[in-house]
C-alpha atoms as one frame of an Amber mdcrd trajectory, in Angstrom:
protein
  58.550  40.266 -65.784  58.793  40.886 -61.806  58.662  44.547 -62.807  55.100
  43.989 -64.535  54.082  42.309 -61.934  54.837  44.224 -58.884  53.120  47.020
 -60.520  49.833  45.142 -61.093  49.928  44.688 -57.577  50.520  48.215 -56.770
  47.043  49.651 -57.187  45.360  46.258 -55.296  48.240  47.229 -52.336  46.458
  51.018 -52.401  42.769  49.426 -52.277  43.343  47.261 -49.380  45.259  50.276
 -47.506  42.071  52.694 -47.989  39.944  49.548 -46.867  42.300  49.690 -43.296
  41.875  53.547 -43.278  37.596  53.087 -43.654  37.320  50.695 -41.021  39.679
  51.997 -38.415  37.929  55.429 -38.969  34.315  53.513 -38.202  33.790  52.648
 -34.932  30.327  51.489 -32.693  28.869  54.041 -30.524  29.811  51.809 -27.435
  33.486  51.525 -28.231  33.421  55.372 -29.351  32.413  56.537 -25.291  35.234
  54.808 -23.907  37.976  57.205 -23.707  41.050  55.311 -25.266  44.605  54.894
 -22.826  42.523  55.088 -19.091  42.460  51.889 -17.562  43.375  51.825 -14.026
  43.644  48.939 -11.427  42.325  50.853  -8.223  38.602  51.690  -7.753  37.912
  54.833  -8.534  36.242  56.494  -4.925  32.693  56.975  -3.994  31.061  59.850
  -4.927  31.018  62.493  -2.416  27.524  64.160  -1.449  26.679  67.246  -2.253
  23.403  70.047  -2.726  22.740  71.437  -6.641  23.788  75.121  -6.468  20.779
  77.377  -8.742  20.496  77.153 -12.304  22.262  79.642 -13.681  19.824  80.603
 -16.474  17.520  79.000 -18.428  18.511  76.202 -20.804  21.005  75.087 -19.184
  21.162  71.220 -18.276  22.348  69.591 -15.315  25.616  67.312 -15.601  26.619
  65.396 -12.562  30.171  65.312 -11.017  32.479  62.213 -11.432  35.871  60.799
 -10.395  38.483  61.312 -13.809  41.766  59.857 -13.574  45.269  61.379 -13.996
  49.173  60.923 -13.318  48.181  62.488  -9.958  45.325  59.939  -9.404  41.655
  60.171  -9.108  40.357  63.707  -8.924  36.712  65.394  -8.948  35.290  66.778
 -11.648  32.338  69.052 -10.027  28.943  68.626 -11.331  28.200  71.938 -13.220
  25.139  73.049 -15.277  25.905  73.390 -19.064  24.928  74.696 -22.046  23.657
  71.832 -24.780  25.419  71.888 -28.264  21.601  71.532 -29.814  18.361  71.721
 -28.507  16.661  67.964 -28.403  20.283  66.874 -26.751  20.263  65.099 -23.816
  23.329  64.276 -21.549  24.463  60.976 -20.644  27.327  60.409 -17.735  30.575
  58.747 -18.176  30.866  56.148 -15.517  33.778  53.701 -14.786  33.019  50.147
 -15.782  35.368  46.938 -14.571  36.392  44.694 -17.835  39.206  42.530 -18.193
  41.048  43.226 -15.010  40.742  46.861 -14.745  38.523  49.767 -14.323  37.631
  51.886 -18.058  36.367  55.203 -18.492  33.263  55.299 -20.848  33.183  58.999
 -21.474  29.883  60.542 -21.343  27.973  62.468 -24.684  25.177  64.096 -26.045
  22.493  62.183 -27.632  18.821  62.227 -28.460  18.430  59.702 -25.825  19.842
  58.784 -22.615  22.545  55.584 -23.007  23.724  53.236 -19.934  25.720  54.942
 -17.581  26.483  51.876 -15.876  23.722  52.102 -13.129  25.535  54.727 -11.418
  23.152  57.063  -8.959  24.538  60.476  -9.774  21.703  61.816  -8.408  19.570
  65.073  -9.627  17.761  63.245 -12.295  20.259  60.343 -12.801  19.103  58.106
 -11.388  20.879  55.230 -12.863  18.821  54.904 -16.438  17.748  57.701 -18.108
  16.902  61.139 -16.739  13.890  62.487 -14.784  15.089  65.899 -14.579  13.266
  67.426 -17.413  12.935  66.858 -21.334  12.598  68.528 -24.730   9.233  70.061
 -25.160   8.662  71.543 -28.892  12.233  73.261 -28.737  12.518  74.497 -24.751
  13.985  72.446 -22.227  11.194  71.429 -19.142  12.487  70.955 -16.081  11.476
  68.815 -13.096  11.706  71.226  -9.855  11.516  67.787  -7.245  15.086  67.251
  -8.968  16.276  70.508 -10.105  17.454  74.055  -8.570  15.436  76.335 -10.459
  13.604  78.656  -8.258  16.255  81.304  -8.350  15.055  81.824 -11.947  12.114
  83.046 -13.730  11.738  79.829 -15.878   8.158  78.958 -16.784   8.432  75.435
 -18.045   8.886  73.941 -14.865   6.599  71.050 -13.825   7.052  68.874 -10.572
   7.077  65.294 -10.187   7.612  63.060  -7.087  10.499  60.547  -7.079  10.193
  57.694  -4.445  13.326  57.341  -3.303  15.147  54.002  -2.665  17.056  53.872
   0.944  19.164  51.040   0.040  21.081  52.751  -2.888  24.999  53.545  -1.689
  27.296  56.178  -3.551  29.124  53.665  -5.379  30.903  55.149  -8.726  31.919
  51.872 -10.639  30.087  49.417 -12.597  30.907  45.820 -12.246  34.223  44.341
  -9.796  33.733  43.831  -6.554  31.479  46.142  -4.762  30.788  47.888  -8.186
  26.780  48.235  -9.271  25.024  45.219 -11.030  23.574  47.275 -13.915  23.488
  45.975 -17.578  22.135  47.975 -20.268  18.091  48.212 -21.002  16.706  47.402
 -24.202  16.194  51.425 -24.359  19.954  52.197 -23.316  21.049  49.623 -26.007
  19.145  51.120 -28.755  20.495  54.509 -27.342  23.820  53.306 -28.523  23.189
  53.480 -32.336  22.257  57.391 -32.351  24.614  59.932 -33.352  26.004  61.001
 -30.440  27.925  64.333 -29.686  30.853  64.842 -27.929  31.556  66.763 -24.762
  31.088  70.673 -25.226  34.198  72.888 -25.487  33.011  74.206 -21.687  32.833
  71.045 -20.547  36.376  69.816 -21.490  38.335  73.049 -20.286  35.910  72.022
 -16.998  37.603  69.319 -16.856  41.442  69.920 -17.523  40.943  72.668 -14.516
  39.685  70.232 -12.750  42.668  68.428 -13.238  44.798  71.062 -12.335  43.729
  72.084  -8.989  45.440  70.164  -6.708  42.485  71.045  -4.106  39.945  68.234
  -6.392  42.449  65.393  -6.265  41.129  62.790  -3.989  44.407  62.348  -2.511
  44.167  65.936  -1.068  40.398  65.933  -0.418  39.844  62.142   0.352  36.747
  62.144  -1.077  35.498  65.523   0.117  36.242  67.909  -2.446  35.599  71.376
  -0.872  33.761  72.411  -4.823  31.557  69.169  -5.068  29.338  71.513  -7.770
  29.803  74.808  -9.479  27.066  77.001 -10.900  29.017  77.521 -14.025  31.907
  75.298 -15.688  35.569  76.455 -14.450  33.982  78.439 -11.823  35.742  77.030
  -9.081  35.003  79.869  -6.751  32.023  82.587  -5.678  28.788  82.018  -4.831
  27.980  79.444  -7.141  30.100  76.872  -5.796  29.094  74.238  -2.827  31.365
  71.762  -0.938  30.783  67.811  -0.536  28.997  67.119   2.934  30.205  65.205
   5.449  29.287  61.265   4.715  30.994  57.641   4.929  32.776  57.776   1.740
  32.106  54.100   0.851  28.756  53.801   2.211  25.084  55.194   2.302  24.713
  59.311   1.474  22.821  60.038   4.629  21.555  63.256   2.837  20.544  61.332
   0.054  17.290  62.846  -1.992  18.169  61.006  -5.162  16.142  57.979  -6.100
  17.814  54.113  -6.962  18.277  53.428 -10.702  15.202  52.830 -12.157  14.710
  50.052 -15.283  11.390  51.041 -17.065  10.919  54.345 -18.879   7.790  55.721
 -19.331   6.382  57.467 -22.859   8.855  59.394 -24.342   6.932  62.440 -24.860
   7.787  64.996 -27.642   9.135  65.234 -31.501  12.461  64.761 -29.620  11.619
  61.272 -27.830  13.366  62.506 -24.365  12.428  61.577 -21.131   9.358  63.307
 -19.635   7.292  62.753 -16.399   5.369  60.093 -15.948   2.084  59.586 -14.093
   1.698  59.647 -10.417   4.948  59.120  -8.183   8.027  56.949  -9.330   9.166
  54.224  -7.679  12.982  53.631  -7.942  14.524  50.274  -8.311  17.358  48.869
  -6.705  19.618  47.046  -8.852  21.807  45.824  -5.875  19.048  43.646  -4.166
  17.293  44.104  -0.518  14.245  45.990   0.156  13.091  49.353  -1.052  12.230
  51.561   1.796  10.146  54.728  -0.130  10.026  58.390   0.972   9.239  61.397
  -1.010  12.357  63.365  -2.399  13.480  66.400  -1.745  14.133  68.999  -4.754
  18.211  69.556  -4.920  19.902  67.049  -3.336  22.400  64.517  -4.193  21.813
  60.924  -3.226  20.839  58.726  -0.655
């Protein structure tokens, strides 16, 4: 009798292990950015400032530097121009958000849309939500030249739109904790979560592990200066496509910042592909952090203010 019975139980013992299986192998967009095992207790540094270097041929899409974390602590990943796995793909940053007592690493992807990037001024189009570097345009890629380094390139669908840029907007690299940026997601970022979203490109994680490698990039070597802020190219981490942070107050305003504050209402998504174009007349960024906006017009290739 307990024979018979144990294996009527058998196949229901099966079912509810394939159940386990289907829902640990579904997982939310949000919870499938953050990269799983990096949670650290120390603020991750401010974000050094640094120029664009030229675009290195068209098609190629900006992606900003960030702090990544490893056994030797914080180093810099430089911002490098990449190759998107699709066209109508947009990039959207990782950025270090405080929860539950420690700092996480939401990785960044490629998407159809723009996400939350926790209000993080990476500058060059990022200006904490969405992108006003450029968008999808019936299969080519436009790009903004107020924001971009293009001119070293004979690219044709280049347009230029004036960012007002936002004074009060520091270099801060963290979302939430003390100090970290107010942001919370946009009814636009938060529908952003539920497309299918694409992970980082091949190039873009060997990028990173050399990063990781070169002792030069970790911030206890460079203290927040990395002498390749930005690359032309990813893993090119030398030649003429490769610029140096600027001298700045690590943890306070870029004074060479071009970049505009983050800015909470997109405009028409123009386009099959529903990305980010320009908007009319000049934008005004908005600062997140509180005080007064104090507006000038932006330069075309520099990192933030």
């Amino acid at each position: 009798m307990n024979i018979h019975r144990q294996n009527r139980y058998i196949p229901r013992f099966f079912y509810l292990c394939l159940l386990a299986l289907a829902a640990l192998s579904v997982s939310s967009p949000s919870r499938a950015e953050i990269a799983v095992g990096i949670s650290v207790t120390v603020a991750p540094p401010a974000l050094p400032v640094y120029v664009q270097p030229p675009i290195p041929a068209p098609g190629y899409i900006w992606t900003p530097g960030y702090w990544a974390y490893g056994p030797a602590g914080y180093y810099w990943v430089p911002g490098t121009w990449v190759l998107p796995p699709a066209v109508g793909l947009l990039w959207t940053p990782g950025y270090w958000g405080w929860s539950g007592g420690a700092y996480i690493w939401h990785a960044g992807y490629w998407g159809p849309h723009v996400g939350f990037y926790g209000g993080i001024n990476y500058g060059f189009g990022y200006v904490g939500v969405g992108y006003l570097g450029g968008y999808w345009d019936h299969g080519a890629f436009r790009y903004n030249s107020a924001v971009n380094n293009v001119r070293n390139v004979n690219i044709t669908n280049v347009y230029n739109k004036t960012v007002i840029v936002n004074k009060s907007v520091t270099n801060v690299s963290f979302n939430g904790g003390a100090g970290g940026t107010l942001a919370r997601p946009t009814a636009q970022e938060l529908a952003a979560e539920h497309d299918h979203h694409v992970q980082p490109t091949a190039m873009q994680a060997q990028h990173e592990h050399a990063a990781s490698t070169n002792r030069a990039l970790w911030h206890s070597e460079n203290h927040g200066r990395p002498m390749v802020a930005a690359t032309a190219r990813p893993g090119e981490f030398s030649g003429k496509g490769v610029v140096a942070a600027r001298a700045g107050r690590e943890n306070g305003p870029h004074p060479n910042n071009r970049q505009p504050g983050p800015q909470h209402a997109e405009g028409p998504h123009p386009g099959p592909q529903h990305a980010e174009g320009p908007h009319p007349g000049p934008q005004h960024a908005q600062n997140p952090h509180g005080g007064g906006q104090e507006h000038h017009e932006e330069g075309h290739h520099e990192h933030h203010d």
